[in-house]
C-alpha positions as CSV (number, residue, x, y, z in Angstrom):
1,X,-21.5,4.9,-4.6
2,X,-22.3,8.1,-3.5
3,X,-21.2,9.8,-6.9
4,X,-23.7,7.5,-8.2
5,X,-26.7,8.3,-6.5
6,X,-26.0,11.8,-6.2
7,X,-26.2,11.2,-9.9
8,X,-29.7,9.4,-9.5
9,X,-31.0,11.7,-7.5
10,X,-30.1,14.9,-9.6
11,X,-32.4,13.2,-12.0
12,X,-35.2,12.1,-9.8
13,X,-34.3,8.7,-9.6
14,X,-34.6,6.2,-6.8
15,X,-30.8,5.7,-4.9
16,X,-28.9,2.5,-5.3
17,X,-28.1,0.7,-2.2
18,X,-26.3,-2.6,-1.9
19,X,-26.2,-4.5,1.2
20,X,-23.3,-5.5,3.4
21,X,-23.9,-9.3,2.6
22,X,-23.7,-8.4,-1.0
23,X,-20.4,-6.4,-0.4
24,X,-18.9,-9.5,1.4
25,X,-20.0,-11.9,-1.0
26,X,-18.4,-9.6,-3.6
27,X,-15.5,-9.4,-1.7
28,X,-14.8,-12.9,-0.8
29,X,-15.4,-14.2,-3.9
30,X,-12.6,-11.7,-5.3
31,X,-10.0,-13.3,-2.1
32,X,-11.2,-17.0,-2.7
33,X,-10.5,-16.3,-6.8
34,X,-7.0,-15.2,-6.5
35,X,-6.1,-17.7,-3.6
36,X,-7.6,-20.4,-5.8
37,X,-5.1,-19.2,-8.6
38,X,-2.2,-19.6,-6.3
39,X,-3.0,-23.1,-4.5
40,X,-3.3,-24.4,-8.3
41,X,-0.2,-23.7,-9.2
42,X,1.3,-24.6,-5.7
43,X,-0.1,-28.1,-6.8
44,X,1.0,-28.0,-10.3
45,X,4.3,-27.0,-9.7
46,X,4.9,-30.2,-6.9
47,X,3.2,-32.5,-9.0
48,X,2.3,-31.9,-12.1
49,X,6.0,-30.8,-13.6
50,X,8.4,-33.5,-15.5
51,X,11.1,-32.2,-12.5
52,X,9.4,-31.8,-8.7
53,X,10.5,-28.0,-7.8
54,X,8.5,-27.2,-5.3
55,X,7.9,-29.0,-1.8
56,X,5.2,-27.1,0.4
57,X,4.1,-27.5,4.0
58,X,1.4,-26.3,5.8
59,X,2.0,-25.6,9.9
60,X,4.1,-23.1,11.9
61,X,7.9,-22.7,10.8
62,X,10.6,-22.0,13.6
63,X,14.2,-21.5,13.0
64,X,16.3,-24.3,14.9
65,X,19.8,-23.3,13.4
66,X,20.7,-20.9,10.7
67,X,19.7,-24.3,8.2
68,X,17.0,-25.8,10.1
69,X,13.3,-25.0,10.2
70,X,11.2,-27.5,12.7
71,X,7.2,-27.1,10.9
72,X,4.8,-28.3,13.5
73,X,0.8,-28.8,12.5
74,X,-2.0,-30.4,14.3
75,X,0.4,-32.1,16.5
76,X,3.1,-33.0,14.2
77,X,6.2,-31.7,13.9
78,X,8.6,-32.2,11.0
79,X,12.5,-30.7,10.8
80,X,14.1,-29.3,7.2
81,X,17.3,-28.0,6.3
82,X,17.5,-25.5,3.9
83,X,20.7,-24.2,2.5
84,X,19.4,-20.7,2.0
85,X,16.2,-18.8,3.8
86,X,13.8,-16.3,3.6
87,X,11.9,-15.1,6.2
88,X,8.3,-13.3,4.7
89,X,6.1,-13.9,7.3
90,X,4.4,-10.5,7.1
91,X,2.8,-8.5,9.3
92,X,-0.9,-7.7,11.6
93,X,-2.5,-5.1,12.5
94,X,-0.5,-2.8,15.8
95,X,-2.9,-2.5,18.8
96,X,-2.6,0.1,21.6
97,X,-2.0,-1.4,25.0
98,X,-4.4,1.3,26.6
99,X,-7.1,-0.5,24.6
100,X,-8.9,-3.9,24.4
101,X,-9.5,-4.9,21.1
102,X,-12.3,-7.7,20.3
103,X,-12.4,-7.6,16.9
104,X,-16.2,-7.2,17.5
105,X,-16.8,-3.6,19.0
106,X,-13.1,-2.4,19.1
107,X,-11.9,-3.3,15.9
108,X,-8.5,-3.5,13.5
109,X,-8.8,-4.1,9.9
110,X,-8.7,-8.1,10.3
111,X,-12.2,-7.0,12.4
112,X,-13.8,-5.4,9.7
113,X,-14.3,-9.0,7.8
114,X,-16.6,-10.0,11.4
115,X,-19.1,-7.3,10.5
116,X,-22.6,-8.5,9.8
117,X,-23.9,-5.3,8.6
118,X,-22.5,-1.3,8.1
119,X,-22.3,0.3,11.5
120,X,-24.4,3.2,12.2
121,X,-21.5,5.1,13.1
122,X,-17.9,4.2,13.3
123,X,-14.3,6.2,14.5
124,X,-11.4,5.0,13.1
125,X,-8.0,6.3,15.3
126,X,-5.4,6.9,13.0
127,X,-5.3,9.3,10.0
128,X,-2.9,7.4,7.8
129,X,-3.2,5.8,4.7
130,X,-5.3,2.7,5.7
131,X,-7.1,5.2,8.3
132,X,-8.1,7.7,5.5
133,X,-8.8,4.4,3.0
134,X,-11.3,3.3,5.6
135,X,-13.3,6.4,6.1
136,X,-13.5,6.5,2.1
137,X,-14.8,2.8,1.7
138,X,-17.5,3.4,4.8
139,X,-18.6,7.4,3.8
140,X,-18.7,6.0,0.3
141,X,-21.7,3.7,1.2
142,X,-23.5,6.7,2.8
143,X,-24.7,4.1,5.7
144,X,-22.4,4.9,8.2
145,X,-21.0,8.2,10.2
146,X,-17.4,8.3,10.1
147,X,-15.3,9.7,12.5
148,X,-11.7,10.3,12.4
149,X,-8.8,11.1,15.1
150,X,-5.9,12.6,13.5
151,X,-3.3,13.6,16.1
152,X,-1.9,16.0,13.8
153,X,-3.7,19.7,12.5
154,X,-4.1,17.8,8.9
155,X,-4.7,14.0,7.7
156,X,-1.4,12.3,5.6
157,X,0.9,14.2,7.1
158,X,3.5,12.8,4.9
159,X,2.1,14.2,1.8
160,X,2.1,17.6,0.2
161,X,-0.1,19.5,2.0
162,X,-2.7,20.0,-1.5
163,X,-2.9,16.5,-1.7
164,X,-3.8,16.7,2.2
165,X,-6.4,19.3,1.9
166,X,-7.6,17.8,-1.5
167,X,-8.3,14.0,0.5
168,X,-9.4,16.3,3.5
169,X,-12.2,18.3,2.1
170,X,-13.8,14.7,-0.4
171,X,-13.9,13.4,3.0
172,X,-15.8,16.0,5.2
173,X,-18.1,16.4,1.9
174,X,-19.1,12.7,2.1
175,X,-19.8,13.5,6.0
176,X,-16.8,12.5,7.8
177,X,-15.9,14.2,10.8
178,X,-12.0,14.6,11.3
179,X,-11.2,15.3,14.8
180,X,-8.3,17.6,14.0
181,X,-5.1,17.8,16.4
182,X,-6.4,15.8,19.0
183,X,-5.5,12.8,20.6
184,X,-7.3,9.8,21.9
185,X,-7.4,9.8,25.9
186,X,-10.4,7.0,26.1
187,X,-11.9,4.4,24.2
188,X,-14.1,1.4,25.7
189,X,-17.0,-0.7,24.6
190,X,-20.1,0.5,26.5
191,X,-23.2,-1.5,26.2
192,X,-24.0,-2.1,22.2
193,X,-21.4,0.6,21.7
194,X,-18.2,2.3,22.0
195,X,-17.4,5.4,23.6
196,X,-14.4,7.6,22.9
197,X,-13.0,10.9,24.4
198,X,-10.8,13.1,22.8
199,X,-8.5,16.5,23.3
200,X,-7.7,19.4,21.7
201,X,-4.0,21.3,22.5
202,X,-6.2,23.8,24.9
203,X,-7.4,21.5,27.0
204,X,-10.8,21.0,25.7
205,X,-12.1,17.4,25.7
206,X,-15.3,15.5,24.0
207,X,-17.0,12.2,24.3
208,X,-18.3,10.7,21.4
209,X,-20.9,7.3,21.4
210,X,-20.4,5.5,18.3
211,X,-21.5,1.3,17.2
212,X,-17.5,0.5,16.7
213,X,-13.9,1.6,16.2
214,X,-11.3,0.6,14.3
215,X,-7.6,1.1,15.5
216,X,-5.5,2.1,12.4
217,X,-1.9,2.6,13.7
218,X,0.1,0.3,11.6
219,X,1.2,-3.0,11.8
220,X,4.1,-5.3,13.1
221,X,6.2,-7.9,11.6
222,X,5.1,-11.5,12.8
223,X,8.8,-12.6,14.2
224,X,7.9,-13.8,17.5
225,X,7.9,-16.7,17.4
226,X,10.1,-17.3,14.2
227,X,13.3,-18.7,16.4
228,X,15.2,-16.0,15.7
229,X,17.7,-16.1,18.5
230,X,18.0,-19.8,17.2
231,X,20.0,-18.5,14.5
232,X,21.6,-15.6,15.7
233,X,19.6,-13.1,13.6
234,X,19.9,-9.9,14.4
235,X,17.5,-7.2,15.4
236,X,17.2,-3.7,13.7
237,X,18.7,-0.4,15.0
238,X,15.1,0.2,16.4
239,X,14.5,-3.1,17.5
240,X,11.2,-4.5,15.9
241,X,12.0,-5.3,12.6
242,X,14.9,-8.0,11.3
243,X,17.6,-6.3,10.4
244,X,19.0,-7.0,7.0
245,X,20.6,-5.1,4.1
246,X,19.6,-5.2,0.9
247,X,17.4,-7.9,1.8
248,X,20.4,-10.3,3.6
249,X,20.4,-10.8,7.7
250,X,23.4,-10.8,10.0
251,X,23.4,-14.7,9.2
252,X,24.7,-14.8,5.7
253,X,22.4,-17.3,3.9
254,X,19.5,-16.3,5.6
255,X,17.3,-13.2,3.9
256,X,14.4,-11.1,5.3
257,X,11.5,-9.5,3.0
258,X,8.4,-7.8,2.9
259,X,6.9,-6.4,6.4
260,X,9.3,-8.3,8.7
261,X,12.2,-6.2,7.3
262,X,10.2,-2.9,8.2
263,X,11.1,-1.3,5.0
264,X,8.1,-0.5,2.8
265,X,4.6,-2.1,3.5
266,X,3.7,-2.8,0.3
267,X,2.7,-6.1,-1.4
268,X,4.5,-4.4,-4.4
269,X,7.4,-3.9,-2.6
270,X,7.3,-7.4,-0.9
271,X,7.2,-9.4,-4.0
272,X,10.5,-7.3,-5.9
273,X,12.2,-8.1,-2.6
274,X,11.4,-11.8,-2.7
275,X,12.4,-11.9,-6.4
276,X,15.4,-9.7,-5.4
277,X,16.8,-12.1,-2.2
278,X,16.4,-15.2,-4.3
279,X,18.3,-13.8,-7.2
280,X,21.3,-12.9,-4.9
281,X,20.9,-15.6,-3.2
282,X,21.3,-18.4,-6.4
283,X,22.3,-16.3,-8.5
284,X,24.8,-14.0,-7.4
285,X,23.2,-10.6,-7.9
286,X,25.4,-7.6,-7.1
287,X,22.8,-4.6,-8.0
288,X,21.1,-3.5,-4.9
289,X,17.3,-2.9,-4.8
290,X,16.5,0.6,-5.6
291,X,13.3,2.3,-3.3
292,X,13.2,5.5,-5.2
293,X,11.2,4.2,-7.7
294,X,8.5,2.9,-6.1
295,X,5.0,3.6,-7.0
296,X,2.1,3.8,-4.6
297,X,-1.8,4.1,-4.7
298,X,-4.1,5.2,-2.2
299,X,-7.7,4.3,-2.3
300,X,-9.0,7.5,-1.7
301,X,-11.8,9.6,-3.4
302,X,-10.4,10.5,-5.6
303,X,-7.8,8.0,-5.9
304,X,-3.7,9.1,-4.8
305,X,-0.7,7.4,-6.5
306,X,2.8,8.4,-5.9
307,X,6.7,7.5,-7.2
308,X,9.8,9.6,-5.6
309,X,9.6,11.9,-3.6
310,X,7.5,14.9,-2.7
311,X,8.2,18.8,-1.9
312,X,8.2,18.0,1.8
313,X,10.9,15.4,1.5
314,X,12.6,18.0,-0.8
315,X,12.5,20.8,1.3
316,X,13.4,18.7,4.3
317,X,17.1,17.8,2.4
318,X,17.1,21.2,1.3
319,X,17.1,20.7,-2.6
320,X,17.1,22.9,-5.2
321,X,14.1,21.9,-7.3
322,X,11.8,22.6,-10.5
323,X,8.1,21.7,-9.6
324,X,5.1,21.3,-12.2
325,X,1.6,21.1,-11.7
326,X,-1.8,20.7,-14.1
327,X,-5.4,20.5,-12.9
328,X,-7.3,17.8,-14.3
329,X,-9.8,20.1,-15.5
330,X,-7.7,21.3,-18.9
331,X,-7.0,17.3,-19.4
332,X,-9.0,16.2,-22.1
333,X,-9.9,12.5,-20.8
334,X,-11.0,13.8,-17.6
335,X,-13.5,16.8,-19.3
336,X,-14.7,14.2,-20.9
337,X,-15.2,11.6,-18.4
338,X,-16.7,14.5,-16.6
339,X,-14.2,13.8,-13.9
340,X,-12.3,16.7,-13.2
341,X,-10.7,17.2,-9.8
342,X,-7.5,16.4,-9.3
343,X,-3.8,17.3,-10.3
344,X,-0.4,15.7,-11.7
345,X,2.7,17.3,-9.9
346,X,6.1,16.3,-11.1
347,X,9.3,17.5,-9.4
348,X,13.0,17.8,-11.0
349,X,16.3,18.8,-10.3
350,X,17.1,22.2,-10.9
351,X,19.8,22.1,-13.1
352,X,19.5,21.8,-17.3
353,X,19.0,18.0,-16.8
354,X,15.6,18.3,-14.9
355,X,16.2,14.9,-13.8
356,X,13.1,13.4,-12.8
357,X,12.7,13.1,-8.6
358,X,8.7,12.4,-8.3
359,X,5.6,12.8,-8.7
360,X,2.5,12.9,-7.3
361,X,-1.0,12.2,-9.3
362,X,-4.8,12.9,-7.6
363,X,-8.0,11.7,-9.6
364,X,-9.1,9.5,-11.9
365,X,-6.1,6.5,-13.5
366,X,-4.2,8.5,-11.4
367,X,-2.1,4.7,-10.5
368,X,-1.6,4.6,-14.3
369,X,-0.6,7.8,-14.9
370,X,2.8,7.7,-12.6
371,X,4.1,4.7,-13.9
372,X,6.0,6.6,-17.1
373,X,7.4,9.1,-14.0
374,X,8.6,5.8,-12.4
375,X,10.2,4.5,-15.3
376,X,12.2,7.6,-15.7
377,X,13.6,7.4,-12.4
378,X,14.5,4.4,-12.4
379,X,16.3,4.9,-16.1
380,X,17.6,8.4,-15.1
381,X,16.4,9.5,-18.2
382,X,15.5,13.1,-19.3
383,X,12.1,14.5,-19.5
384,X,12.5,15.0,-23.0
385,X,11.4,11.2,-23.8
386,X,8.2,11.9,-22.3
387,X,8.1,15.3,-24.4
388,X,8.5,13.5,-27.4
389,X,6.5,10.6,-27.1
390,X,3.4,10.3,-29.1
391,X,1.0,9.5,-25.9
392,X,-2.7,7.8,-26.9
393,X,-5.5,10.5,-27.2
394,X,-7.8,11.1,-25.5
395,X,-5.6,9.8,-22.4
396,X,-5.3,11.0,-18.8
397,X,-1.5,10.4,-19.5
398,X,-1.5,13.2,-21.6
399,X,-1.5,15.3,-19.0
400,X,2.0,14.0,-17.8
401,X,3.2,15.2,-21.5
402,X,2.1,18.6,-20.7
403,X,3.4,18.6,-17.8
404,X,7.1,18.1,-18.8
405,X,6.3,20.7,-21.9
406,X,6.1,23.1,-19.4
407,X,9.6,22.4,-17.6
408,X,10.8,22.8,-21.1
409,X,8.8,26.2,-22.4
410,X,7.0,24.3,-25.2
411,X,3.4,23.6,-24.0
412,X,0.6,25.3,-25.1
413,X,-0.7,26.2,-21.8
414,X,1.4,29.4,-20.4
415,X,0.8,29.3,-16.1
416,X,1.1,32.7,-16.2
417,X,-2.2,32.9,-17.5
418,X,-3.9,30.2,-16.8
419,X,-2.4,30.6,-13.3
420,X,-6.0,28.4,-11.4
421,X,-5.3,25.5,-13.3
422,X,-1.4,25.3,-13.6
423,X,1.7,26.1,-12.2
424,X,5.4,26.4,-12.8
425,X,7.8,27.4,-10.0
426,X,11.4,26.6,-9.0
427,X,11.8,25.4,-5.2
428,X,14.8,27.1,-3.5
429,X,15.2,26.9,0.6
430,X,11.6,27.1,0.6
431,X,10.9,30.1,-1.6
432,X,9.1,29.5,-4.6
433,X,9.7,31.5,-7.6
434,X,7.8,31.1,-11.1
435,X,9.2,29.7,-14.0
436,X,7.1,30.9,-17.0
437,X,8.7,32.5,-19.7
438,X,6.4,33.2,-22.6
């Protein structure tokens, strides 16, 4: 929204403004849709099929024995036995215990759906991705000063550090203020309000009055009360999560996927599991679920989507690497969508098979452009299949085939010239070293 009305305004016309009853209505009617998709086929699949497949119960489920689960609901209860199991009961939002949460003032992001209208102002504790999504969708609206904690001296500390600083500066242009290595010492509803105080590595503290907060520090898996000990499951090494491998507890016919197995928080990554557990489960399965591969988004501005791994991850095993990167700005799709910030960086092994490790992709499609990248890694095939494929112009994908031209000295672009827009470089204990030979 606020590319659009900077857009307006450029050319002297009134701002567009949508209210937070409107963004609700917008969003609840996207949540009721797709849950109305599901509970349809729920009924069509128990009634509606010449053979009954499905039998579904509403209620709490709690494991009695490694082949029993005892549903209650509205003061019923009901005992099954199941041959096999799997345990996807998800996760919630993590709460700090220094801090009372009310889902009114002092929020997490099941809160955010009690709003009746954008806060004034609102600090969000927690710079990771859902913290950094959060800032974007509120500083987006231009209704509401965001403020946000970040105990470490840059946000998405997991990322490269030009896709931090990228994600960094959108947001302090769109007015959020990012409280940079600091760490929370108070936070408390006062009045209409809350109030926070933060401080710095000197010493040096602040107090900040804001409407609300949000706490965005994570989430835990929902196994409390799943009867665990019931069934003799087993705890992970760090003791929060089920432990399981490759999707299979302790407890032979009983599997864990999704958030409860503390892997990867991803709906994406919940559903392959799911597939993945039944499949070894019925059907005997012996390939193991591969996490290299995955591809990610974040909802930033502009938008973040990753596969593989990153130069942090690679410098942190210490592997030899090949790293190429193209600004949006010499892709033709994004000059002429007028949307050019942003970057594709691609990472191989450094070796004559340039076997593909990652990638990472910042602006516009950028969650359509890494899924070619993902395919790769999962096939282990050479980057010359993306060379030689005939990609659809004008394309922001194109930019991916450009990129691998460069690992192989056959793009039109050389980075020793155009050294603002692309780059080249092999990645060796740290030191990088160019790779352009004209």
């Amino acid at each position: 929204m606020a590319d659009i009305n900077e857009s307006l305004t450029s050319k002297g016309l009134p701002a567009y403004s949508m209210s937070w009853k409107e963004v609700k209505q917008i969003h609840d009617e996207a949540i009721f849709e797709r849950k109305f998709q599901y509970s349809c086929h729920i009924k069509l699949l128990q009634y509606e099929t010449s053979k009954r497949l499905l039998y579904y119960e509403r209620g709490l489920g709690k494991l009695l024995s490694p082949n029993e689960v005892l549903i209650e609901h509205e003061g019923s209860e009901k005992t099954i036995r199941g041959e096999k199991i799997i345990l996807a009961t998800g996760s919630r939002p993590r709460t700090l215990p220094s801090y009372e949460v009310d889902e009114e003032y002092i929020l997490t992001s099941d809160g955010i759906d009690h709003l009746e209208d954008y806060p004034k102002s609102l600090v969000i504790v927690g710079a990771g991705v859902i913290g950094c999504e959060y800032a974007t969708i509120f500083s987006n609206f231009g209704k509401t000063k965001v403020y946000l904690i970040d105990r470490q001296d840059m946000i998405l500390p997991f990322e490269d550090d030009d896709i931090s600083h990228l994600a960094a500066k959108n947001l302090e242009k769109n007015g959020v203020v990012i409280h940079k290595s600091s760490s929370l010492q108070r936070l408390e509803r006062k009045g209409d309000g809350v109030e926070y105080e933060i401080q710095y590595p000197d010493g040096r503290t602040e107090v900040f009055q804001v409407e609300r907060a949000l706490l965005s520090v994570g989430r835990v898996p929902n196994i409390e009360s799943l009867g665990l000990e019931n069934a003799g499951i087993a705890m992970s090494k760090r003791g929060v999560h089920i432990g399981d491998d490759d999707t299979q507890t302790n407890v032979p016919n009983i599997y864990a996927v999704g958030d409860v197995s503390g892997r990867i928080s991803l709906v994406n990554m919940g559903e392959i599991e799911a597939r993945h557990a039944v499949e070894k489960a019925f059907g005997g399965k012996i390939d193991r679920i591969c996490y290299d591969d995955v591809c990610t988004i974040m909802f930033l501005k502009p938008e973040v989507a990753a596969v593989g791994m990153n130069e942090k991850q690679c410098i942190e095993q210490n592997l030899p690497v090949k790293v190429v990167k193209i600004d949006y700005s010499v892709i033709t799709r994004a000059i002429a969508m007028r949307k050019t910030e942003g970057f594709f960086k691609i990472i191989v092994t450094n070796d004559e098979d340039m076997r593909v490790l990652g990638m990472r992709a910042v602006g516009e499609h950028a969650s359509s452009a890494i899924q070619g990248i993902g395919l790769l890694i999962k096939m282990n095939a050479p980057i010359e299949v993306l060379s030689e494929l005939i990609h659809p112009h004008p394309s922001i994908v194109e930019g991916v085939q450009e990129c691998v031209r460069m690992l192989l000295n056959k793009s039109l672009f050389k980075s020793s010239v155009f050294k603002d827009k692309l780059a080249c470089y092999s990645l060796v204990d740290g030191v990088k070293t160019p790779l352009e030979r004209l």
